[in-house]
SEKOL-680939 format. One line per field, with one value per residue (C-alpha): residue number from 1; residue in one letter; y, x, z. Coordinates in steps of 0.05 Angstrom, whole numbers, plus 5000, padded with zeros to 4 digits. Example, Ala and Ser with C-alpha at 12.3 -4.5 7.8 and 13.67 -1.06 7.14 Angstrom:
// residues 2
n: c(1, 2) $
res: c(A, S) $
yy: c(4910, 4979) $
xx: c(5246, 5273) $
zz: c(5156, 5143) $
END
This chain:
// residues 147
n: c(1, 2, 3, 4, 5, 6, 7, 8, 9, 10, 11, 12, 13, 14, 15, 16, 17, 18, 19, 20, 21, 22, 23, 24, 25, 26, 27, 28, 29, 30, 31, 32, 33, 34, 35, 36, 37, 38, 39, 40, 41, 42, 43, 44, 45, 46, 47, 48, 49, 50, 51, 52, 53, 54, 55, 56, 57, 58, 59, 60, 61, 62, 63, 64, 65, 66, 67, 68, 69, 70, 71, 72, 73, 74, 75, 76, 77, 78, 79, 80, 81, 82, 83, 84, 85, 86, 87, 88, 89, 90, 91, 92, 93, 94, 95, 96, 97, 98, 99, 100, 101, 102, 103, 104, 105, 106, 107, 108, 109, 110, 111, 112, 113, 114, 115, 116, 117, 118, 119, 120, 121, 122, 123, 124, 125, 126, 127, 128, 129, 130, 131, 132, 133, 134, 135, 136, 137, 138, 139, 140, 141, 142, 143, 144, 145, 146, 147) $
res: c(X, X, X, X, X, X, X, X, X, X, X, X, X, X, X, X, X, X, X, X, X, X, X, X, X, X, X, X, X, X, X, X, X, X, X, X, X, X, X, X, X, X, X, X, X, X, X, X, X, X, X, X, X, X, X, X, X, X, X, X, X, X, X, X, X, X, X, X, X, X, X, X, X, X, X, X, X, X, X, X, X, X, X, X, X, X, X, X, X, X, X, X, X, X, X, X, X, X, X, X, X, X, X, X, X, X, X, X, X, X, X, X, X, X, X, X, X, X, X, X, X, X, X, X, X, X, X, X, X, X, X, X, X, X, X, X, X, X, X, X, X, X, X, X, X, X, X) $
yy: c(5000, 5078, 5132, 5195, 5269, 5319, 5380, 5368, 5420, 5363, 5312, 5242, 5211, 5137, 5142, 5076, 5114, 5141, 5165, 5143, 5197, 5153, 5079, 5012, 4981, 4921, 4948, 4951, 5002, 4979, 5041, 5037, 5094, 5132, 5104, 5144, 5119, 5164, 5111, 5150, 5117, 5133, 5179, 5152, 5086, 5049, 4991, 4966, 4966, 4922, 4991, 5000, 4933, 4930, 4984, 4957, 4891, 4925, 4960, 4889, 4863, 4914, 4903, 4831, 4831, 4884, 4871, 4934, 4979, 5001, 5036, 5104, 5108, 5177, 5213, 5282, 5280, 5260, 5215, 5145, 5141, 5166, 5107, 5052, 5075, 5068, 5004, 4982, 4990, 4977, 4912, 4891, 4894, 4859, 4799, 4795, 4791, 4772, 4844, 4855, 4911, 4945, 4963, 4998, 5071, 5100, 5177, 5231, 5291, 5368, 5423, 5458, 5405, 5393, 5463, 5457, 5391, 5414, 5464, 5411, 5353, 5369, 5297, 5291, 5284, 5209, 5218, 5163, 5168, 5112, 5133, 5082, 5127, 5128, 5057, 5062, 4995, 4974, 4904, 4860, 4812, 4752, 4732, 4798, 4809, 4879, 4928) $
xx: c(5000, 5024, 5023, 5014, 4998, 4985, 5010, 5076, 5072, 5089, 5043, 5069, 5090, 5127, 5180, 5160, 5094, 5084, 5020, 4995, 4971, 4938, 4914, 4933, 4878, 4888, 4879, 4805, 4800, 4755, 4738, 4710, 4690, 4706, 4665, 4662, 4636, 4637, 4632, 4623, 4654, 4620, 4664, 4730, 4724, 4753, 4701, 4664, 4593, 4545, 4533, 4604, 4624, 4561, 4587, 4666, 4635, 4613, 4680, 4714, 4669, 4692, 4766, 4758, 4718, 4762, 4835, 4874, 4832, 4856, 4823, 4846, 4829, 4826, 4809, 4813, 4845, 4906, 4932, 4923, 4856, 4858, 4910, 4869, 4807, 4841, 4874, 4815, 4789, 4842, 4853, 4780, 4786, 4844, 4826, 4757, 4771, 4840, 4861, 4936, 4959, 4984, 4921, 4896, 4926, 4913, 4920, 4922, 4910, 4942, 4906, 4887, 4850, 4815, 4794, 4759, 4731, 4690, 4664, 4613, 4620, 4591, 4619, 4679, 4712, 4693, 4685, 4727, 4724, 4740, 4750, 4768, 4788, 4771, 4813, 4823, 4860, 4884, 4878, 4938, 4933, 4976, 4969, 4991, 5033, 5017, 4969) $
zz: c(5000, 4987, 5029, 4983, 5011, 4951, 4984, 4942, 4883, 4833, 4813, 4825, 4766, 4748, 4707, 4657, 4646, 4576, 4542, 4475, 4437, 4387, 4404, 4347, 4301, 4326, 4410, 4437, 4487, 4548, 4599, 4681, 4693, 4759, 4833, 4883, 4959, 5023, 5087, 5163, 5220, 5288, 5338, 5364, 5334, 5273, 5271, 5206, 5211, 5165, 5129, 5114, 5094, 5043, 5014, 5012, 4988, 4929, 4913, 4928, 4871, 4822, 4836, 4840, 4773, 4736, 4754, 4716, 4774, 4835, 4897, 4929, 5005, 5029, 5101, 5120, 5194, 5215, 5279, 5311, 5297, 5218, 5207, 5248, 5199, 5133, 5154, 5179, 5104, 5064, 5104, 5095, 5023, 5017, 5056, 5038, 4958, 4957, 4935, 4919, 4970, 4906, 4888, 4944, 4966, 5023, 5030, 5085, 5048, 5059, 5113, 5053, 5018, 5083, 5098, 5024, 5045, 5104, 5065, 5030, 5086, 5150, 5182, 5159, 5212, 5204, 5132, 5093, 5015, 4970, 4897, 4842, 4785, 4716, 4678, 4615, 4580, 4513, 4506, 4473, 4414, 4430, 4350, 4327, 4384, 4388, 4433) $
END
């Protein structure tokens, strides 16, 4: 699992990552779109509820059924309790489906993010939001050998 904050002015980037400005004939381009899930803990505590792991079953499905996504875990507080609560998640998911820790992040995000965050979430405090972004793969051709 990675620990990303994005206070850092650059954007993180891998250095084996290139973009294709145009996509082969022979490639089929098959696109998830972007889920986005807001679960609520109750005060001081890091425990699932049924509620909570309804909804995580459902993201479990969707990375267990589409294995080129991944799953960001975010929270807007910091401290003992922040890290128990996206453990607590992340750890659920991976045990449950059998979900490589690679594909689950888990961010804290900057003071400034959160001070525009609790302008539109009134709990978040025990807000916890799990975003799988948007996945968009070119399939290979083994016969052709190409993308």
């Amino acid at each position: 699992m990675a620990i990303h904050s994005f206070s850092q002015t650059n954007p993180i980037s891998h250095p084996l990552v290139t973009e294709i400005n145009y996509y082969p004939e022979q490639g089929m381009l098959v696109a998830f779109p972007t889920h986005y899930d807001v679960i609520y803990f109750e005060n001081n505590s890091s425990q699932l509820t049924i509620n909570m792991k309804t909804i995580l079953n459902n993201i479990g499905y969707l990375l267990d059924t589409y294995k080129e996504t991944y799953l960001v875990i975010t929270l807007h507080t910091s401290g003992d309790l922040a890290y128990d609560r996206l453990y607590s998640v992340a750890d659920y998911i991976a045990m449950q489906f059998k979900i490589e820790q690679e594909r689950i992040q888990i961010m804290l995000t900057s003071q400034e993010e959160t001070k525009h965050y609790k302008q539109y979430e009134k709990n978040w405090k025990n807000s916890t939001e799990l975003i799988m972004p948007k996945t968009i793969i070119v399939t290979y051709d083994p016969e052709l050998g190409m993308y």
